[in-house]
N, C-alpha and C positions, 0 to 999 in steps of 0.2 A: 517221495519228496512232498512235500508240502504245497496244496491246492489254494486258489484265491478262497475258497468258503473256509478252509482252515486257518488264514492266514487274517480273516474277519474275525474269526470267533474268538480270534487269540487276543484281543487286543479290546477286551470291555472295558467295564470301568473302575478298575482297580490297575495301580501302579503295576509296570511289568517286574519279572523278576530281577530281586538286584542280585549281579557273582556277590557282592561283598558278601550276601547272607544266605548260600548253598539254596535260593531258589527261593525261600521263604518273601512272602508279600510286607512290602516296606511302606511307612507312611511316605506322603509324599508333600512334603513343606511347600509344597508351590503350588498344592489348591489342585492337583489334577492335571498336572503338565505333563506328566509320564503318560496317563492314558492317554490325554489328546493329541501328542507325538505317534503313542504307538496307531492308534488309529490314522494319521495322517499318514504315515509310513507302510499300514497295511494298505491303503487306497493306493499309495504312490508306488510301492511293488507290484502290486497287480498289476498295474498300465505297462510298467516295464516285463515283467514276465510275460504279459500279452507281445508286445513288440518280441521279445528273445525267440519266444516261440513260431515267429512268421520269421527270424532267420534260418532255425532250424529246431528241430525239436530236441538231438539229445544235446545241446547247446543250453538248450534251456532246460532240461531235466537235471543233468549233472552238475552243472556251474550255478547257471539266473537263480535258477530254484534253489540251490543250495545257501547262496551268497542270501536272499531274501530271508529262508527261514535262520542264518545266524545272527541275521539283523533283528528278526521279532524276537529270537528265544530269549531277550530280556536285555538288563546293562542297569547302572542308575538311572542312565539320563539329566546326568548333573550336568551336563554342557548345553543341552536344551534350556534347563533349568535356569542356568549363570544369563545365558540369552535371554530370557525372560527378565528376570531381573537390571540388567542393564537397560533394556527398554523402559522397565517403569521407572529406575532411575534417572533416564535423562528427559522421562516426561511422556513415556509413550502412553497412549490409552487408546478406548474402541477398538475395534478388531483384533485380536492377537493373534490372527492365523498369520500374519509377515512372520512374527520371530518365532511361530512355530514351523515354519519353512522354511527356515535358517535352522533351525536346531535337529531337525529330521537330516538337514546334507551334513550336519556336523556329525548326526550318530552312522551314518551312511560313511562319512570318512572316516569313524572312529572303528568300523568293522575295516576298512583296508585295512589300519595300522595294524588291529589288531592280530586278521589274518596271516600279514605279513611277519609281522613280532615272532608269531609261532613259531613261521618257518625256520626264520633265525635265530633264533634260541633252542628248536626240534623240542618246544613244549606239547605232549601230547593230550593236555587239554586246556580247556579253554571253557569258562561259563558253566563249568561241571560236567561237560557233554567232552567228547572227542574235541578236538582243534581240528580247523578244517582239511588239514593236509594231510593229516590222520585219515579222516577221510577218505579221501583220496587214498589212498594206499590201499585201505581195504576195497574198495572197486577196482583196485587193480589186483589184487591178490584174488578177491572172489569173479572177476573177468577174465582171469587166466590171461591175462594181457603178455606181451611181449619187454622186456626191456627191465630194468628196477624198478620195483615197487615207489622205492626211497625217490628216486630221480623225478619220477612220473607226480608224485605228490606234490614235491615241491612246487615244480613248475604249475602243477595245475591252480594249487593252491595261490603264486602267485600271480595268476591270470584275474581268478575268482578277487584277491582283493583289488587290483584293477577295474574291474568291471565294477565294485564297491566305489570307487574313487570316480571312474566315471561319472557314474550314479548321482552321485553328491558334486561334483561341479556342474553338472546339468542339472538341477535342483537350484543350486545357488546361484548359478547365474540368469536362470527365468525366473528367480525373487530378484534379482537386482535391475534387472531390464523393466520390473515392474511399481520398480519405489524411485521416488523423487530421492533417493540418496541413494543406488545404485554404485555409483562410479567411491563413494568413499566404503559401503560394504564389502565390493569387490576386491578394494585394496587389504582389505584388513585380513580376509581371505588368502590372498595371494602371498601375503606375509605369513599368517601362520602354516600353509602348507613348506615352503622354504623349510622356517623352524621345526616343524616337524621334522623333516629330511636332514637336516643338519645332528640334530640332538640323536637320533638314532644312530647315525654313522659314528657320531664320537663315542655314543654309548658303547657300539661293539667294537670301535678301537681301544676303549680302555679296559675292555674286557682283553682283546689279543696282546695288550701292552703292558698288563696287569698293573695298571695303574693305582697308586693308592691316593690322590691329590686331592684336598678336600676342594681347592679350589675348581678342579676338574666337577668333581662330583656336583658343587652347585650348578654348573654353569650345563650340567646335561640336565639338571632336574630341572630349571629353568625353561631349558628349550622344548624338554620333551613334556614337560605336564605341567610347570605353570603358567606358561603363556597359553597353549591347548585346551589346559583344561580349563581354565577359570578366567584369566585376563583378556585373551582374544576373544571368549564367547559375547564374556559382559562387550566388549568393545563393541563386536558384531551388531548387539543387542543398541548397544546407545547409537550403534551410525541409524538406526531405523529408524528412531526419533528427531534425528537431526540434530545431536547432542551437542556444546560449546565445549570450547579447548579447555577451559578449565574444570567442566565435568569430567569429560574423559579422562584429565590425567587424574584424577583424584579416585575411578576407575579402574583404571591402570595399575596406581598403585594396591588399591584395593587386590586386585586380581592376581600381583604376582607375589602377594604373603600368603594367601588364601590357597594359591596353586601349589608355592613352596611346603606349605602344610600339609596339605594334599601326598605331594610327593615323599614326603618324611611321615608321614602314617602308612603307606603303602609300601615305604622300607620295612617297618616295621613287621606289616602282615606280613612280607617276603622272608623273614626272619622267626618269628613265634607265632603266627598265627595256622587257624586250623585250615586244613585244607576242606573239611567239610563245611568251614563259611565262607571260606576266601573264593572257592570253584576252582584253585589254580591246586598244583601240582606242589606238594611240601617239600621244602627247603631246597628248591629250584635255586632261587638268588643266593643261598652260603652255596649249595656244589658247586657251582659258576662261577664262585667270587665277582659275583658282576657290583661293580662299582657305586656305591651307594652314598650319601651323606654317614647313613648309620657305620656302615664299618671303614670309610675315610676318618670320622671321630674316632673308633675304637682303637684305630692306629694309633692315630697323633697321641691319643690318653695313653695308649702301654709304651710309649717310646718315649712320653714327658716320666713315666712314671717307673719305667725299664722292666717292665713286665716281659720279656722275654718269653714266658712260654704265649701269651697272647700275641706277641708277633709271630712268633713259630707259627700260631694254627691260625693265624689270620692274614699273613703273609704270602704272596705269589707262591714261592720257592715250600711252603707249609703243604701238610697232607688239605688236600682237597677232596678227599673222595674215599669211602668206606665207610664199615663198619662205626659209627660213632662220631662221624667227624661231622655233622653239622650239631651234633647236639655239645663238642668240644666250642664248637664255634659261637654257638648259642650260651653258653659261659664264658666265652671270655666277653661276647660286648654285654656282656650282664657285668662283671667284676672290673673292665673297664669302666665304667658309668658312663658308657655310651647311650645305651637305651635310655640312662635316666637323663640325660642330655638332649638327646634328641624328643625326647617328651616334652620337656620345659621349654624349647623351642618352636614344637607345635602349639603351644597356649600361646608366647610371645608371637609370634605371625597372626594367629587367631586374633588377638585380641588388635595388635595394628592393622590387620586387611578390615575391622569393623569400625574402626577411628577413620581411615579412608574413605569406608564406604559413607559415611556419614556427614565428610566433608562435600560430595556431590547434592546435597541439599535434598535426599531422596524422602519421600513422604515413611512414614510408619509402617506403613504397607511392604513397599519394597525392604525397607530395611528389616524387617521382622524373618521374610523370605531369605533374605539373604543371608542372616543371622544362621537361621534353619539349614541351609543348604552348606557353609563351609561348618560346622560343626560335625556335619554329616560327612561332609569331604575328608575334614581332616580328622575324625574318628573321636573327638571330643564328646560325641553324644554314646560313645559304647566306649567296651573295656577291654582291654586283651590280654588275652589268656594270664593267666600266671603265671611266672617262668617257674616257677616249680611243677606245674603240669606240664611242662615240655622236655622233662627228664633231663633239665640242663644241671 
């Protein structure tokens, strides 16, 4: 496992690794915010893996230590990022170690979800590496342990993102005990974890219920990644400065086009994109039929247009699984003109979360960052693959 002197060395001055790009070092639009996260995060793990270790030692070899090194192995750190950015938008300056301790509990709760995620979905990787409950399994298989492997991971695994969540509310609220805006941070906090929890549960109920509802589908994308990833951070980011009700909602709105974008390019990687950039597991989201805007459009487009066999492979009751059937799947929301739909949508959000952000009166500075940062989110600044290279 991974030692405090490793866990220093990992975290210089270059951006950590982002999953989107299989590991490779990514610019970072926000001046340096990925390194001086990760470095605040290597210091803030340390303290903690010190404490785990005076409970017990293989407590903290197996789990603390585990849970810390998936927290440095990298991420964007767009949520940091969005934090920052809402801060200079509602006027913050001097110091910016406050809404980088806000953005280190946010990537601290971003490895729970993440961890979690796994479990329930049984993705066996994550960030290009094993997923943590993978993990786990292999210690129980190479411990000659008692019981299932399977069972043992699970559970273990979701102790480890607990302990991740911990982490991160004790983080965030020794930043809010310590700012004259405390009690409005912590609220903003309190609501996005709710939202998280909520969007998740529906998400795998409409995966058991095979739902196809486009209205369903926004309204999990919404709870799960654009209030999370990009509206609640900026919020976080503007209660630090003490922001007025009319910046925040112009904020607001900014955050949940930008987050919807977000979430509609990351259907997409879950659909054509390579697993050697994404760090996830190929065509995960078509075996699963898990519920997305993109294949909620492909529907509603083959049943305006009676495409019939794109309902068949894209339908609950359709093959789901074998030999060919995501790449069946991967032509029909290509011949639907879903993909092309769902692209011309992430520009329209792109371009109104930048109309928003602009209405909060933000200097050139912030908006330039923020500019940077949802291009990057919602994949505007790269290209994906060609569906002709995905043997659709």
């Amino acid at each position: 496992m991974l030692g405090p002197g490793a866990m220093r060395a990992g975290t210089g001055g270059s951006a950590g690794p982002d999953p989107g790009t299989g590991g490779r070092r990514v610019p970072d639009p926000a001046g340096g915010t990925a390194a001086a996260v990760d470095a605040l995060l290597a210091e803030y793990l340390h303290t903690r893996l010190g404490e785990a270790r005076r409970v017990d030692a293989v407590f903290a070899e197996e789990v603390a230590s585990r849970v810390a090194t998936f927290v440095l192995r990298g991420g964007k750190r767009l949520r940091t990022a969005f934090v920052r950015c809402g801060w200079l938008a509602a006027g913050g300056s001097g110091d910016p170690g406050t809404p980088l301790r806000v953005g280190a509990a946010l990537e601290l709760l971003q490895a729970c979800a993440l961890v979690h995620d796994d479990v329930m979905d049984e993705s066996p990787v994550r960030r290009g590496a094993p997923a943590v409950h993978a993990q786990f399994a292999r210690l129980h298989r190479e411990g000659r342990m008692y019981g299932s492997a399977a069972g043992y991971s699970g559970t273990a695994a979701v102790l480890a993102g607990d302990l991740a969540l911990v982490w991160a509310d004790d983080l965030l609220t020794e930043t809010a005990l310590g700012s004259p805006y405390g009690g409005q941070l912590h609220r903003e906090w309190q609501a996005m974890r709710g939202e998280m929890v909520a969007g998740q549960y529906l998400d795998m109920r409409a995966q058991a219920t095979g739902s196809s509802d486009e209205t369903q589908a926004r309204n999990i994308a919404t709870l799960k990644s654009a209030l999370y990833t990009v509206e609640r951070p900026l919020a976080l980011g503007a209660s630090l400065a003490g922001a007025d009700a009319r910046g925040m909602d112009a904020l607001r709105s900014a955050g949940r086009c930008a987050g919807l974008a977000f979430q509609l390019h990351d259907d997409l990687l879950g659909a054509f994109g390579d697993p050697a950039v994404t760090g996830k597991p190929a065509d995960e989201d078509l075996r699963t039929r898990k519920l997305t805007g993109l294949l909620a459009a492909a529907l509603r487009l083959a049943d305006e247009s009676g495409d019939t066999e794109a309902l068949a492979v894209l339908g609950h009751h359709g093959p789901r699984a074998g030999a060919g059937t995501a790449d069946r799947m991967r032509a029909a929301l290509e011949r639907t003109g879903a993909r092309a739909a769902v692209e011309k949508e992430i520009a329209c959000l792109t371009a109104s979360s930048l109309r928003h952000f602009a209405d909060t009166g933000a200097d050139d500075r912030a908006r330039g960052e923020f500019a940077a940062l949802v291009a990057r989110a919602a994949g505007t600044d790269t290209t994906l693959p060609d569906p002709g290279g995905e043997g659709a």
